[in-house]
ZADO-1210 file (C-alpha; in nm, 4 decimals, padded with zeros to 6 digits):
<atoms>
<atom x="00.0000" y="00.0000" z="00.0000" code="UNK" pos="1"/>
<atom x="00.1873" y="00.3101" z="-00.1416" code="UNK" pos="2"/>
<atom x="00.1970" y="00.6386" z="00.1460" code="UNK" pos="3"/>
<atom x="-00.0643" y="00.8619" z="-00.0860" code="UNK" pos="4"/>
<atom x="-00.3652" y="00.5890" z="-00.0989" code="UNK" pos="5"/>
<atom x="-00.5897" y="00.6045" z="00.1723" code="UNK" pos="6"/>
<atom x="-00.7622" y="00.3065" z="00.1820" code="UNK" pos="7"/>
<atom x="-00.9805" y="00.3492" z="00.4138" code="UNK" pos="8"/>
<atom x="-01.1650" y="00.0219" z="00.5726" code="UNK" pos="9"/>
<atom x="-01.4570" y="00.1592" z="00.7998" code="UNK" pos="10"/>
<atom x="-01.4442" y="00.0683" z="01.1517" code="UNK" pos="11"/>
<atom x="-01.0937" y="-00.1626" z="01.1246" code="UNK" pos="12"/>
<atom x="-00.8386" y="00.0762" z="01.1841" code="UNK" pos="13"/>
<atom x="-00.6011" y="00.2096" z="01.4825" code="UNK" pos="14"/>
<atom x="-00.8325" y="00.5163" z="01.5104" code="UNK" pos="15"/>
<atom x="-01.1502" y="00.3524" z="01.4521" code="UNK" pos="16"/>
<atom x="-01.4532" y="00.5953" z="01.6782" code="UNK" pos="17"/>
<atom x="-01.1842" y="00.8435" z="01.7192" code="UNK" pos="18"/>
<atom x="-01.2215" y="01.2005" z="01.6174" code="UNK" pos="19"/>
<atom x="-00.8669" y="01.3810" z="01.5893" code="UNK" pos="20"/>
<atom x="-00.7786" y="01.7466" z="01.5376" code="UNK" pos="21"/>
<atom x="-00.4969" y="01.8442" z="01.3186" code="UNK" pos="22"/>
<atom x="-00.3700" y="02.1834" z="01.3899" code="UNK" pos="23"/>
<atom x="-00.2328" y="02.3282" z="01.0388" code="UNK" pos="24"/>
<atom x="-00.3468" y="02.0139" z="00.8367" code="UNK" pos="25"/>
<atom x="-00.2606" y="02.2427" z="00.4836" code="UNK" pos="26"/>
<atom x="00.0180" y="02.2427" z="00.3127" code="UNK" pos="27"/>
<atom x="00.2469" y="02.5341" z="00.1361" code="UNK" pos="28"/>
<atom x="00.2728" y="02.3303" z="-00.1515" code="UNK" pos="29"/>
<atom x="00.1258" y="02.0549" z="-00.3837" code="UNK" pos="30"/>
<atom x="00.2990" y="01.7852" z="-00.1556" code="UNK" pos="31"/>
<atom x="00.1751" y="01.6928" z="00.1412" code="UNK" pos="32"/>
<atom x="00.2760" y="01.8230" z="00.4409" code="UNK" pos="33"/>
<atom x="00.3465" y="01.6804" z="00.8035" code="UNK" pos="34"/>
<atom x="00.0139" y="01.7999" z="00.8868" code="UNK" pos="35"/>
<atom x="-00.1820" y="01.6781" z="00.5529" code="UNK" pos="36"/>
<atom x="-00.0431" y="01.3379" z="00.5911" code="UNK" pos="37"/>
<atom x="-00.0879" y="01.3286" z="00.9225" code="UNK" pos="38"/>
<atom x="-00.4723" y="01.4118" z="00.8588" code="UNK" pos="39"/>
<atom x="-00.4971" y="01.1559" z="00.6100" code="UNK" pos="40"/>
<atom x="-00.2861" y="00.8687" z="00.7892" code="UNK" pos="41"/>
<atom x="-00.5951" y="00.9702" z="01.0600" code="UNK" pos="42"/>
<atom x="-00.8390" y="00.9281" z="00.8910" code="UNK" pos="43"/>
<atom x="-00.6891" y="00.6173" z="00.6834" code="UNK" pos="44"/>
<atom x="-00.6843" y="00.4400" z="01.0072" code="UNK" pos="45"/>
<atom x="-01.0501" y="00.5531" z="01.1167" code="UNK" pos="46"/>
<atom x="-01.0834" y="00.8456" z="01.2613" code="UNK" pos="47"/>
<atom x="-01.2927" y="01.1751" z="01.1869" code="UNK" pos="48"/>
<atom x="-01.0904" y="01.4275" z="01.0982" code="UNK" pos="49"/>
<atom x="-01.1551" y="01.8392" z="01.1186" code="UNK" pos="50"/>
<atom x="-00.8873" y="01.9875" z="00.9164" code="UNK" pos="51"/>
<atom x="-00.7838" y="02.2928" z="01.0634" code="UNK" pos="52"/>
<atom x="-00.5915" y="02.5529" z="00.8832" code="UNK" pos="53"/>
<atom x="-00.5973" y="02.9430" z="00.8410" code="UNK" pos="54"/>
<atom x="-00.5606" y="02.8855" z="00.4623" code="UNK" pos="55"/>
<atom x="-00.9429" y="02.7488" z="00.3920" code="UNK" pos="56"/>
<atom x="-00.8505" y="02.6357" z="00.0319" code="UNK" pos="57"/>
<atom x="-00.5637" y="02.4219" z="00.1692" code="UNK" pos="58"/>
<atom x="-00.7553" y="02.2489" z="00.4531" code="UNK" pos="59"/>
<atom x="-01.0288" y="02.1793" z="00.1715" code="UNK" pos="60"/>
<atom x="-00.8293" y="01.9863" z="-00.0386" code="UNK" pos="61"/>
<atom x="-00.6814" y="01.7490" z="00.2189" code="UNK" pos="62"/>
<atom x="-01.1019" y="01.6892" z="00.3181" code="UNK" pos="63"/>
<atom x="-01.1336" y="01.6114" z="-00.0626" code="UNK" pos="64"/>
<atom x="-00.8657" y="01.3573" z="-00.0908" code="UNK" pos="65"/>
<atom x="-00.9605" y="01.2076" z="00.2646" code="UNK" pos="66"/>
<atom x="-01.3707" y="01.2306" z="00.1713" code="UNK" pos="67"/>
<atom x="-01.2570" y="01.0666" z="-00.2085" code="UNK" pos="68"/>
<atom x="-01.1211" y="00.7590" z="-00.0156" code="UNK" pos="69"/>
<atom x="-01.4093" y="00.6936" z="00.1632" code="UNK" pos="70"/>
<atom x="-01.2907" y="00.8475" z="00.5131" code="UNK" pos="71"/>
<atom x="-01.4868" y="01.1506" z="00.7194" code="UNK" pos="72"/>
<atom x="-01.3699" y="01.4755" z="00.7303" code="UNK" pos="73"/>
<atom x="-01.4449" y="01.8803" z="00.7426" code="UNK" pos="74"/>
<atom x="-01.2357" y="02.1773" z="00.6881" code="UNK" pos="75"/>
<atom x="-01.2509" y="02.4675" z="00.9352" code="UNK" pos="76"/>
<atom x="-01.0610" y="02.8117" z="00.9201" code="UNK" pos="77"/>
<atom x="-00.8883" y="02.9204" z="01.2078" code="UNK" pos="78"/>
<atom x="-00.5352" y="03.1138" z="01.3386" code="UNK" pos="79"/>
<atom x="-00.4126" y="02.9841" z="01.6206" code="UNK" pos="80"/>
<atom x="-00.3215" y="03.3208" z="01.7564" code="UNK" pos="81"/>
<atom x="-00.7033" y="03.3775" z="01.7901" code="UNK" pos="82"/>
<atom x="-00.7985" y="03.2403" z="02.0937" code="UNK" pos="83"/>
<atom x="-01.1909" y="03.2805" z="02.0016" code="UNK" pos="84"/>
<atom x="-01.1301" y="03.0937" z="01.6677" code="UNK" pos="85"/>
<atom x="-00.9438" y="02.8022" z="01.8530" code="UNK" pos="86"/>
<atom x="-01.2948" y="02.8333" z="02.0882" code="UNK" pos="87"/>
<atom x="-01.5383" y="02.7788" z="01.7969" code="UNK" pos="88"/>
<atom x="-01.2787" y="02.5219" z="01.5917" code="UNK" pos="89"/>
<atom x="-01.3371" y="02.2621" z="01.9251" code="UNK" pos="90"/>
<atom x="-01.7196" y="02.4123" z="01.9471" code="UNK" pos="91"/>
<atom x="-01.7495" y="02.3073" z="01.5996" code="UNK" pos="92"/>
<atom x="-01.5741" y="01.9659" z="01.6429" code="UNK" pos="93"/>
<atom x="-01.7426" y="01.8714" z="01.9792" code="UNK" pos="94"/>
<atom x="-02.1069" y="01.9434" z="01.7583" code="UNK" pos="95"/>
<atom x="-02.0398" y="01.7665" z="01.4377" code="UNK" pos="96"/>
<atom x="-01.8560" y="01.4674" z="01.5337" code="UNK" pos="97"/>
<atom x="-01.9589" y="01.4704" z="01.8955" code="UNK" pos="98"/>
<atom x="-01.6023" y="01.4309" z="02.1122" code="UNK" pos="99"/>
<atom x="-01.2530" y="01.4729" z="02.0696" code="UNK" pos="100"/>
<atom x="-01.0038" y="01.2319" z="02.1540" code="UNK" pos="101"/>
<atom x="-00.6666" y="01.3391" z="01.9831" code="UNK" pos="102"/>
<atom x="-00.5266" y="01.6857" z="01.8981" code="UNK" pos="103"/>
<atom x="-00.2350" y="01.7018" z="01.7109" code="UNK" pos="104"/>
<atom x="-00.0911" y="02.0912" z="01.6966" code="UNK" pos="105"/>
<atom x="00.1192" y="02.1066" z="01.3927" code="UNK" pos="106"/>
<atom x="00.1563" y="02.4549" z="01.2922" code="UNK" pos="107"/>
<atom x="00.5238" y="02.6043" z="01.3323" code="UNK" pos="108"/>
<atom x="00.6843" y="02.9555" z="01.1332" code="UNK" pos="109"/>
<atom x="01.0487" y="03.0493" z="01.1753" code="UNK" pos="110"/>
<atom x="01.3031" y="03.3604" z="01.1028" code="UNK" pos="111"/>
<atom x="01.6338" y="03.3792" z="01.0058" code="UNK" pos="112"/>
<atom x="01.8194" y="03.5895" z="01.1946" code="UNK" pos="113"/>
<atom x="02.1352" y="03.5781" z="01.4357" code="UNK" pos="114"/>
<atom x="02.0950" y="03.6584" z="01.7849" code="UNK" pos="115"/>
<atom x="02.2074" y="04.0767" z="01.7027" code="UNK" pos="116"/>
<atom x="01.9493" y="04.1231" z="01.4264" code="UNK" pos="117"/>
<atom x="01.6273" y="03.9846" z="01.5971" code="UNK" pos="118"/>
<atom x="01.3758" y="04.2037" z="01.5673" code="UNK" pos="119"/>
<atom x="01.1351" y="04.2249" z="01.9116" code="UNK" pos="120"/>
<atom x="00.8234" y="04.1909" z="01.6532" code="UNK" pos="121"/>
<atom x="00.9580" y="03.8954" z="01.4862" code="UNK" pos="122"/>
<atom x="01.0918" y="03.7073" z="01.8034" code="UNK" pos="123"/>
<atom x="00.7064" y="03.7510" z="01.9314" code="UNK" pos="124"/>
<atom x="00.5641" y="03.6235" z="01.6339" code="UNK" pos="125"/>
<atom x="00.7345" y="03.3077" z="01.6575" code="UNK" pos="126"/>
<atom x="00.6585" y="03.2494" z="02.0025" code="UNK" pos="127"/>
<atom x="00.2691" y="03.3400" z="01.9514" code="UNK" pos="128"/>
<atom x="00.2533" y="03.1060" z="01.6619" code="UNK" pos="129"/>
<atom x="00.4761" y="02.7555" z="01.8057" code="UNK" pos="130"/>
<atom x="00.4104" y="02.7734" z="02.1727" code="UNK" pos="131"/>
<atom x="00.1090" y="03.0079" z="02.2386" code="UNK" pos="132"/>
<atom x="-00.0921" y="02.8627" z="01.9971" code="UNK" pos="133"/>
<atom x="-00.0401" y="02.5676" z="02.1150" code="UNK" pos="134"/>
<atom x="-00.1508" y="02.6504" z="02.4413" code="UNK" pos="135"/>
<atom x="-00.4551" y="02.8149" z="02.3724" code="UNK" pos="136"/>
<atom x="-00.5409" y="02.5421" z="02.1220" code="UNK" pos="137"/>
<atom x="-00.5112" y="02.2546" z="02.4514" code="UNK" pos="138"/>
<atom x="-00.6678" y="02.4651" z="02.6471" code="UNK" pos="139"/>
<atom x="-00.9615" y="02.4775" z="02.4820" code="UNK" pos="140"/>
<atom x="-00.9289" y="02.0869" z="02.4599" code="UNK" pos="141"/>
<atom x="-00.8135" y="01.9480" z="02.6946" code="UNK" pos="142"/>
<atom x="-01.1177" y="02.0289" z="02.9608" code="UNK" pos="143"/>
<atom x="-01.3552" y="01.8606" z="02.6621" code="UNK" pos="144"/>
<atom x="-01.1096" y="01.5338" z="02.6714" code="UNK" pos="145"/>
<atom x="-01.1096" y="01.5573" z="03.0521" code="UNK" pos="146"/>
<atom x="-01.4947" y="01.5368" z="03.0757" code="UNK" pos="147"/>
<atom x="-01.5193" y="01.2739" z="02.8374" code="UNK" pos="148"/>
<atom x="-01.2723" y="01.0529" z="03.0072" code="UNK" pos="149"/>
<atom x="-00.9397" y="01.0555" z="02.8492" code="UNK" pos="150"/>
<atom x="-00.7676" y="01.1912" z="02.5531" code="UNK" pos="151"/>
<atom x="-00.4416" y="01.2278" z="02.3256" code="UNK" pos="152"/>
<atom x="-00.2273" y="01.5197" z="02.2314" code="UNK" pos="153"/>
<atom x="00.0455" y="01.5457" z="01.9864" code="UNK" pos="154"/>
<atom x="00.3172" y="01.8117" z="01.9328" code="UNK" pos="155"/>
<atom x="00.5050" y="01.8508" z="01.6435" code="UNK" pos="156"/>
<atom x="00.8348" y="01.9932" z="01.7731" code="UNK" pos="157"/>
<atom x="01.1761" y="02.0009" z="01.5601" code="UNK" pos="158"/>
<atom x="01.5221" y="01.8373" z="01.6243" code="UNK" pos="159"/>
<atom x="01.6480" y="02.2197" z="01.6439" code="UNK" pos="160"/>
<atom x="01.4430" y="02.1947" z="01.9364" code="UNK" pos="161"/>
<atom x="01.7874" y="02.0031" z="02.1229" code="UNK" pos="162"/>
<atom x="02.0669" y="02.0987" z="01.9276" code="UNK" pos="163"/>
<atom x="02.2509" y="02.3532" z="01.7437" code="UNK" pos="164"/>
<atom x="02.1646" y="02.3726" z="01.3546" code="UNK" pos="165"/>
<atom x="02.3461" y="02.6060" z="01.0509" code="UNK" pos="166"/>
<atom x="02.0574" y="02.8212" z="00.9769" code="UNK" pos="167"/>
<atom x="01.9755" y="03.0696" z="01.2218" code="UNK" pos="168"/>
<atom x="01.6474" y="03.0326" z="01.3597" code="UNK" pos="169"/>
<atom x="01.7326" y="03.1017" z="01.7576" code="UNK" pos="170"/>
<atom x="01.3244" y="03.2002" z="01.8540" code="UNK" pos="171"/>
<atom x="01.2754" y="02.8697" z="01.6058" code="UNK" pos="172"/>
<atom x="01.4813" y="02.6560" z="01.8141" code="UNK" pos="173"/>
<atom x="01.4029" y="02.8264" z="02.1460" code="UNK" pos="174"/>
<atom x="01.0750" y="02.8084" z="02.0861" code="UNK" pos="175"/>
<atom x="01.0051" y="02.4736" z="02.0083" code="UNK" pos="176"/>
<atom x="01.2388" y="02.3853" z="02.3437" code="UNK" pos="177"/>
<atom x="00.9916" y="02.5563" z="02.5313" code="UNK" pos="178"/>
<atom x="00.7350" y="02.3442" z="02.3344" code="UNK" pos="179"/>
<atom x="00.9057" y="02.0110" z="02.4460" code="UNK" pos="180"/>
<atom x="00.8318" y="02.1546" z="02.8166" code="UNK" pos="181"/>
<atom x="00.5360" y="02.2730" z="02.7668" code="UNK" pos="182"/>
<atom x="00.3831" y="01.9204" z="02.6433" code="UNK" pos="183"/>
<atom x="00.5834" y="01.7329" z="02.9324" code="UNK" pos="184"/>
<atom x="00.4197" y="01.9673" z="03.2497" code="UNK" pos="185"/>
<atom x="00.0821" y="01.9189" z="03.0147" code="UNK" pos="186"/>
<atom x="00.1279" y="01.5442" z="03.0681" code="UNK" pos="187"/>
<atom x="00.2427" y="01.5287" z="03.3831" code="UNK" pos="188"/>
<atom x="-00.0817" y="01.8068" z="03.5109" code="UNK" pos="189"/>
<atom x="-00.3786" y="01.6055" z="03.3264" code="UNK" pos="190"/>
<atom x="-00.2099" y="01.2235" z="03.3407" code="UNK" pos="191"/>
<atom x="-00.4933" y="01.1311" z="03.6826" code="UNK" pos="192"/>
<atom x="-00.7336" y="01.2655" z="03.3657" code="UNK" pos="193"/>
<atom x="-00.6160" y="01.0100" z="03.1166" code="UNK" pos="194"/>
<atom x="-00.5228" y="01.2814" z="02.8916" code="UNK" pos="195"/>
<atom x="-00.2182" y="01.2265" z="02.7665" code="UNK" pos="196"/>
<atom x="00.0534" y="01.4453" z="02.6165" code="UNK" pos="197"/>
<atom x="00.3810" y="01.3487" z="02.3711" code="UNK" pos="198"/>
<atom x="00.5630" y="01.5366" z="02.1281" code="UNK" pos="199"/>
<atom x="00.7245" y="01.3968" z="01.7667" code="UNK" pos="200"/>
<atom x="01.0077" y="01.5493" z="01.6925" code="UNK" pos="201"/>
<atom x="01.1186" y="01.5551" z="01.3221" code="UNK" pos="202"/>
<atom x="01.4814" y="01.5575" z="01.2161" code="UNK" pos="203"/>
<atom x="01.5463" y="01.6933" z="00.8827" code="UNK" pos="204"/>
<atom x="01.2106" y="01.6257" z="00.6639" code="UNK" pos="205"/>
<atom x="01.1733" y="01.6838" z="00.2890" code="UNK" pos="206"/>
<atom x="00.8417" y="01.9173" z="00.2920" code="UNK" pos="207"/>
<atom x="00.6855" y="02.1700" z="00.0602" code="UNK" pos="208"/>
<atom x="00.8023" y="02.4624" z="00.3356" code="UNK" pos="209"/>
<atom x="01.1540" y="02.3291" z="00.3498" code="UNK" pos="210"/>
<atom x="01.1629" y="02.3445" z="-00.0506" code="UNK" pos="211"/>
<atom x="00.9854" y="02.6914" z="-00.0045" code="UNK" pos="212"/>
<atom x="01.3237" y="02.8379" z="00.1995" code="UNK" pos="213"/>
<atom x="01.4500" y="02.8665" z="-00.1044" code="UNK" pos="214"/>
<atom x="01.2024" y="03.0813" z="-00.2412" code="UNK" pos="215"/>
<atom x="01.0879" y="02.8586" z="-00.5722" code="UNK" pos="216"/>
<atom x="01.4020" y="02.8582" z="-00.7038" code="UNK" pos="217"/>
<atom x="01.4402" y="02.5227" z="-00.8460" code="UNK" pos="218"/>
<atom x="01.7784" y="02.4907" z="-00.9162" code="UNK" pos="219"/>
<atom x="01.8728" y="02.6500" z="-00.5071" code="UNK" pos="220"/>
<atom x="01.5871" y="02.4359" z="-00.3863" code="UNK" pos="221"/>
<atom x="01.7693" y="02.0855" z="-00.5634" code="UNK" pos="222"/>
<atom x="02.1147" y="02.1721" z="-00.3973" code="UNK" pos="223"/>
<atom x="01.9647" y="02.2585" z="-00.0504" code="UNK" pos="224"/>
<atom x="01.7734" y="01.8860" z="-00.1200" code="UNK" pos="225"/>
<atom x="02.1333" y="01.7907" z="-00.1502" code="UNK" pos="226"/>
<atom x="02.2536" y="01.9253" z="00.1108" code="UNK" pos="227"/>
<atom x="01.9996" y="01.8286" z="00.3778" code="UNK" pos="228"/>
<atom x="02.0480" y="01.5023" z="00.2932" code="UNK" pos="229"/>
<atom x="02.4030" y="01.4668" z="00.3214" code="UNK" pos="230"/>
<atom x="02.3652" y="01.6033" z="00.6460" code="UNK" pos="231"/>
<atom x="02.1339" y="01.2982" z="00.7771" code="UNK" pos="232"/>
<atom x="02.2978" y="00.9697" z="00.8932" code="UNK" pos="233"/>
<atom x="02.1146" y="00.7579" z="00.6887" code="UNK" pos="234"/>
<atom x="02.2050" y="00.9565" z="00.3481" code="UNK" pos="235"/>
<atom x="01.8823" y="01.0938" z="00.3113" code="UNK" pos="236"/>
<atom x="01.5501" y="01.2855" z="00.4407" code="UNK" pos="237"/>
<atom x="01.2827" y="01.1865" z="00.5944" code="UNK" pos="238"/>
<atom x="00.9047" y="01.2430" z="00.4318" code="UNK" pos="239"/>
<atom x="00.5919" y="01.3996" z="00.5915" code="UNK" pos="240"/>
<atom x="00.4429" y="00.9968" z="00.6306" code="UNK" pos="241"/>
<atom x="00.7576" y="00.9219" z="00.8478" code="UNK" pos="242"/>
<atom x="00.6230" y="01.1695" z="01.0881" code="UNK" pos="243"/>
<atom x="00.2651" y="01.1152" z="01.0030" code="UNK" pos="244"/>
<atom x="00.3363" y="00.7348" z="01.1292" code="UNK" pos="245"/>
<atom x="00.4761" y="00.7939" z="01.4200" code="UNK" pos="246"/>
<atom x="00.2091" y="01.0310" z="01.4983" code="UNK" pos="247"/>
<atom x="-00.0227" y="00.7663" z="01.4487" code="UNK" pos="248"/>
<atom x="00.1340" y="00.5519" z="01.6893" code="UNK" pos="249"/>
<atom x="00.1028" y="00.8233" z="01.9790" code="UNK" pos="250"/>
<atom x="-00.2588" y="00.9351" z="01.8602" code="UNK" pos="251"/>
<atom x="-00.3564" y="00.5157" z="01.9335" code="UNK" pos="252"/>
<atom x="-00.4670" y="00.2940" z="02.2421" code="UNK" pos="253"/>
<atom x="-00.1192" y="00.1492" z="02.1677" code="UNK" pos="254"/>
<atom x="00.0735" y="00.4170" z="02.3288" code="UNK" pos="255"/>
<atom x="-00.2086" y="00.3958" z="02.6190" code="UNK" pos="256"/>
<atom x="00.0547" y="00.4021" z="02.8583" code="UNK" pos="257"/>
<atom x="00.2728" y="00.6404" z="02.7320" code="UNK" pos="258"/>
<atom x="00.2742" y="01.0512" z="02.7927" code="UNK" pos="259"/>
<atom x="00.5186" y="01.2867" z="02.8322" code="UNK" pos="260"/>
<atom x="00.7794" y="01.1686" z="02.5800" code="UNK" pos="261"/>
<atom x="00.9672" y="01.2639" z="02.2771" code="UNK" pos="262"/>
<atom x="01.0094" y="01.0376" z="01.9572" code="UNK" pos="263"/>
<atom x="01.2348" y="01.1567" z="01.7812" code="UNK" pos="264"/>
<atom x="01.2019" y="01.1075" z="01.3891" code="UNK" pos="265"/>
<atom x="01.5438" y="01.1905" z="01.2329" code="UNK" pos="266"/>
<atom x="01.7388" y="00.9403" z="01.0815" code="UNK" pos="267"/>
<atom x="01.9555" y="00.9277" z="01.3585" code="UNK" pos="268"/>
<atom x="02.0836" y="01.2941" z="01.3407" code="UNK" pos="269"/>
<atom x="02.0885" y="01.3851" z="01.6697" code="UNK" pos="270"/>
<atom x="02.3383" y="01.0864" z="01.7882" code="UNK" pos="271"/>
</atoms>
């Protein structure tokens, strides 16, 4: 079964009654994205899935390929610096499909800039966007999981997250640190609840907003391809299913047990 085909068998899969969540389920790109093939992986295995994404056109077409395959999902607009949109987006889930058992937050920005030319503004915007967000998107979950008895969260963190990388995206880095934190308190707080809290944390991935660093240049884009890979143990990138997979796993009864963790998904970069 090749990573794009859904095949979706109704009421046999590892999310099968589940309703899931994916944060920034768009993509930048005509490729998926960690957070479209997360979404689809989701709802591939069972689940529901409201695709959440402040571009509407982009969250549309990952309901089209998942509703094409058979599976059950909506789109719904919504920045997760609003805290009122984040509000109506688990209003809206809670009154189509009725609960929510897994949200996965998936939407991340960057700058580059060293350490002397960060601009206040920009620093902020980061922050708002990877961690905030994130907040305000659990906490508008998480007492909805909590009433219903039990519940799964997913961050999508980075690898910069524990190391030093070449580009320089310090509030990147710092803020998905925080992130890692963040998810591990989360568990630790709501864990009595059954709610439980992990975070995925991608090494160097091959995704439409890596290729779109280089500004749709294809000839720049190939040789930072090139480059990325040669930087990864195993020779190469990972792919947006890699993550989506592992995802999967922690999104599952099969991690019932597990919270407050960090898989790492990187090809063995940070060893």
């Amino acid at each position: 079964m090749g990573d794009s085909a859904l095949a979706i068998a109704s009421g046999h899969g590892r999310l099968a009654g589940k309703v899931a969540i994916v944060v920034g389920a768009g993509s930048s790109g005509a490729d998926v994205s960690n957070g479209s093939a997360a979404a689809i992986v989701y709802a591939r295995e069972g689940a529901r899935v409201l695709c959440v994404d402040r571009d509407t056109k982009a969250a549309q077409r990952v309901v089209e390929q998942i509703r094409e395959a058979g599976g059950d999902a909506l789109p719904f607009e919504a920045d997760v610096c609003r805290k009122a949109q984040l509000a109506a987006m688990a209003s809206y889930c809670a009154s189509e499909f009725g609960r929510i058992d897994v949200l996965h937050n998936n939407v991340g920005i960057e700058i580059v800039a060293e350490l002397e030319d960060i601009r206040e503004e920009d620093w902020d915007r980061v922050f708002d966007i990877n961690l905030k967000g994130v907040m305000l998107a659990c906490q508008q979950v998480v007492p909805r999981m909590v009433q219903q008895g039990g519940g799964s969260i997913v961050n999508i963190s980075s690898i910069a997250s524990r190391k030093w990388s070449p580009m320089p995206f310090l509030a990147y880095n710092t803020s998905k640190a925080a992130l890692n934190h963040m998810t591990r308190v989360l568990a630790r707080r709501y864990a009595s609840d059954r709610v439980r809290a992990n975070v995925v944390v991608p090494g160097l991935i091959d995704t439409p907003h890596a290729a779109h660093l280089t500004k749709g240049d294809a000839a720049a884009g190939q040789a930072a391809r090139d480059a990325r890979n040669l930087r990864c143990p195993m020779g190469h990138q990972g792919t947006p299913w890699d993550i989506a997979y592992a995802s999967l796993f922690l999104a599952s009864d099969e991690s019932r047990y597990i919270t407050g963790t960090e898989i790492a998904v990187d090809g063995g970069l940070y060893l």
